[in-house]
C-alpha positions in Angstrom: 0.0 0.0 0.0 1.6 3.6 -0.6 1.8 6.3 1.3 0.0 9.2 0.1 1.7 12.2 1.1 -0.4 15.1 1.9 1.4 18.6 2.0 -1.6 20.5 3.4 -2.3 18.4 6.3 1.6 18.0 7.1 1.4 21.8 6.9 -1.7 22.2 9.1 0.0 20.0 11.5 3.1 21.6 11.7 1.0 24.8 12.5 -0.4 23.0 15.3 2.1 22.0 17.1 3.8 25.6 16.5 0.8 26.9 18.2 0.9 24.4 20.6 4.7 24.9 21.5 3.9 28.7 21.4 1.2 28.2 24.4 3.6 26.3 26.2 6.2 28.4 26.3 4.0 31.6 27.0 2.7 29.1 30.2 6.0 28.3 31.0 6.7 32.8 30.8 3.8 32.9 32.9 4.7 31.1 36.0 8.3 31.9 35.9 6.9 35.6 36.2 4.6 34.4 39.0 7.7 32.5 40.7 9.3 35.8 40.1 6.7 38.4 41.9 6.5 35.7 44.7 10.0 35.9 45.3 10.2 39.3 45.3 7.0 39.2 47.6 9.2 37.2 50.3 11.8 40.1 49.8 10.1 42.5 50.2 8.3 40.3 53.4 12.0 39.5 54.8 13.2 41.0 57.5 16.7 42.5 58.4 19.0 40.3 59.9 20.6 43.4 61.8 18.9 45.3 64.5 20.3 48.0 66.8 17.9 48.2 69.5 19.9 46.7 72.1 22.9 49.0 71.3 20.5 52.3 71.1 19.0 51.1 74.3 21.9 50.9 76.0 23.5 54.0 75.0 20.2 55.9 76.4 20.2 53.9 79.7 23.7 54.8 79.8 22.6 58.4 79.6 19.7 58.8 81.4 22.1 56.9 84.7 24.2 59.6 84.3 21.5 62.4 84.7 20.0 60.1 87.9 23.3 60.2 89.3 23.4 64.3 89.6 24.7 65.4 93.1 23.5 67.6 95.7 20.5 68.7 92.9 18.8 66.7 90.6 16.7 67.3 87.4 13.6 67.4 89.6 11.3 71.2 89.7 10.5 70.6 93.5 13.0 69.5 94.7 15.2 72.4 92.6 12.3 74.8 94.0 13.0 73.7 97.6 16.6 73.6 97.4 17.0 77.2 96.0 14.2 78.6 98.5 16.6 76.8 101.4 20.2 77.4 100.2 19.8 80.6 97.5 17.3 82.5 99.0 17.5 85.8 101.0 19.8 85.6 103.6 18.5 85.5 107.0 19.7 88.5 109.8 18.9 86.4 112.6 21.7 83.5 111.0 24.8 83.3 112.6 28.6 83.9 111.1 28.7 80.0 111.4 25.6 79.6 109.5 26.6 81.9 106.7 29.9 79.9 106.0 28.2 76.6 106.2 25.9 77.6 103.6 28.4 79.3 101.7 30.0 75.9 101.8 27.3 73.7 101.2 26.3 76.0 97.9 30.0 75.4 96.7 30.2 72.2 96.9 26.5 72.2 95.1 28.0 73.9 92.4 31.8 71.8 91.9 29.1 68.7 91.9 27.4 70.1 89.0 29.9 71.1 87.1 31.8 67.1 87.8 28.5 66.1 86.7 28.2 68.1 83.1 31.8 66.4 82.9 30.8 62.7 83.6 27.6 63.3 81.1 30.1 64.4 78.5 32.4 61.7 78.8 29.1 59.4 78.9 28.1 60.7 75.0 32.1 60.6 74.0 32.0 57.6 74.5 28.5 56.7 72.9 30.3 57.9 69.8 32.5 55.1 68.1 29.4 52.7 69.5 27.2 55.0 67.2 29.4 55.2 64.1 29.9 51.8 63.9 26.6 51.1 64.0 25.7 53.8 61.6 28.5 52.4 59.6 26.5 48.8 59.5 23.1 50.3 59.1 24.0 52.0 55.8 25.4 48.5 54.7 22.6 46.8 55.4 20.3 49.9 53.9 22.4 49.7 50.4 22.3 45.6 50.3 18.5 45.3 51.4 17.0 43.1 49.3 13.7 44.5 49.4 11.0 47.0 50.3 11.0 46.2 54.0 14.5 45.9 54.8 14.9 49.0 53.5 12.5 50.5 55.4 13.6 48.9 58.6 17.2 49.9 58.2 16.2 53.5 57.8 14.0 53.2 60.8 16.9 51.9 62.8 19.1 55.0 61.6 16.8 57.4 62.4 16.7 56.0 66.4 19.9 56.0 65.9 19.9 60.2 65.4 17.4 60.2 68.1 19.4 59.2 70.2 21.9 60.9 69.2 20.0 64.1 69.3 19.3 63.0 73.1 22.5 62.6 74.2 22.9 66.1 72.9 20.1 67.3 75.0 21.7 65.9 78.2 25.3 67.4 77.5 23.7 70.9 77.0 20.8 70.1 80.1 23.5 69.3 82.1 26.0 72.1 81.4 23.2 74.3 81.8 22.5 73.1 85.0 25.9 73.4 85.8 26.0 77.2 84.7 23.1 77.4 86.6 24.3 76.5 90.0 27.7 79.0 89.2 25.2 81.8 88.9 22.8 81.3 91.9 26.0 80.7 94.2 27.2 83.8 93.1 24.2 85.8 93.6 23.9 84.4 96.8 27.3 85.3 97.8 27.1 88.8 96.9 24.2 89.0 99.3 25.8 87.2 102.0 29.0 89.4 101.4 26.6 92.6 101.4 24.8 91.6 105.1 28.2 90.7 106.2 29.7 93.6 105.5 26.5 95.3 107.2 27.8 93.3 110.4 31.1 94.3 110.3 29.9 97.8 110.0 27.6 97.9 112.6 29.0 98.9 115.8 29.1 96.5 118.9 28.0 93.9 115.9 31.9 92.2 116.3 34.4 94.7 114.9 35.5 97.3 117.4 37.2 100.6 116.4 40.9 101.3 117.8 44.3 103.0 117.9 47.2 101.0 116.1 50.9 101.9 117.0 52.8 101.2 113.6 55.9 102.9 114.9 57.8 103.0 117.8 60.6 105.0 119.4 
């Protein structure tokens, strides 16, 4: 029997399975563009794998233990209200010469304490610095290699607690200094006052100062 060879059906089927292989191939496209987006989906899902919360949090603590640890006067409004209504007030006539120097004392020592403490709470954020620009350093590394959406956006959340605190520890050198200015000034005004009333003692007669004849020369 022979074989009848039929060049519009061998054409149709050729067409066929071109159309065929055609489909196939734009399914195969298909999911690997659906693989794709779902990978980039799990990017964009996955988290850092750096976090500076522990080292931020520590810094602050750091910080903030320094300000507790303020001598003589802390950062409280009472107990500053108290303290300067007791120790930088007027000064009282009925107080004795003993009285004045103790408190003249007392308001010194107030005021070296504050000024040791704007020192401490400056070497405190010093030393926050290399901890902070090393982990600035490995924040902006892990921002520039973030493989997606989220990781990005974490890392620049992290870097921007990182400038907050930052910007706090800022806030405590110049809080602290200005408490420390603070203190310089009311002991001052306070001992110009003292220095007024006793002068006014020395002045006044019978009051401890007693008015005589001094031989400088003799014959």
């Amino acid at each position: 029997m022979d074989i009848v060879h039929d060049p519009w059906n061998y054409t149709q089927n050729i067409l066929a399975a071109a159309r065929a292989l055609e489909q196939i191939n734009h399914q195969i496209t298909s999911l690997q563009n659906e693989a794709q987006m779902l990978i980039n989906q799990a990017r964009n899902l996955a988290s850092l794998p750096h976090s500076s919360l522990q080292q931020i949090q520590q810094s602050v603590q750091r910080t903030q233990q320094l300000l507790g640890q303020a001598q003589s006067l802390a950062f409280d409004v009472s107990e500053i209200d108290q303290a300067f209504q007791q120790r930088y007030g007027n000064i009282p006539l009925s107080v004795s010469d003993a009285d004045l120097v103790a408190g003249a004392r007392s308001r010194w020592q107030t005021t070296v304490g504050g000024l040791q403490d704007a020192l401490r709470v400056q070497a405190g954020v010093v030393g926050n610095v290399d901890a902070n620009k090393a982990e600035m350093a490995t924040l902006v590394g892990q921002s520039q290699g973030a493989m997606g959406a989220l990781q990005a956006t974490q890392a620049g959340n992290q870097l921007l607690a990182l400038q907050s605190q930052q910007l706090s520890d800022l806030i405590a050198v110049m809080s602290a200094n200005g408490r420390a200015a603070a203190l310089s000034e009311a002991e001052r005004a306070t001992a110009a006052e003292q220095g007024r009333e006793q002068r006014r003692r020395f002045l006044t007669p019978g009051a401890g100062y007693q008015a005589g004849n001094a031989r400088m020369f003799t014959n």
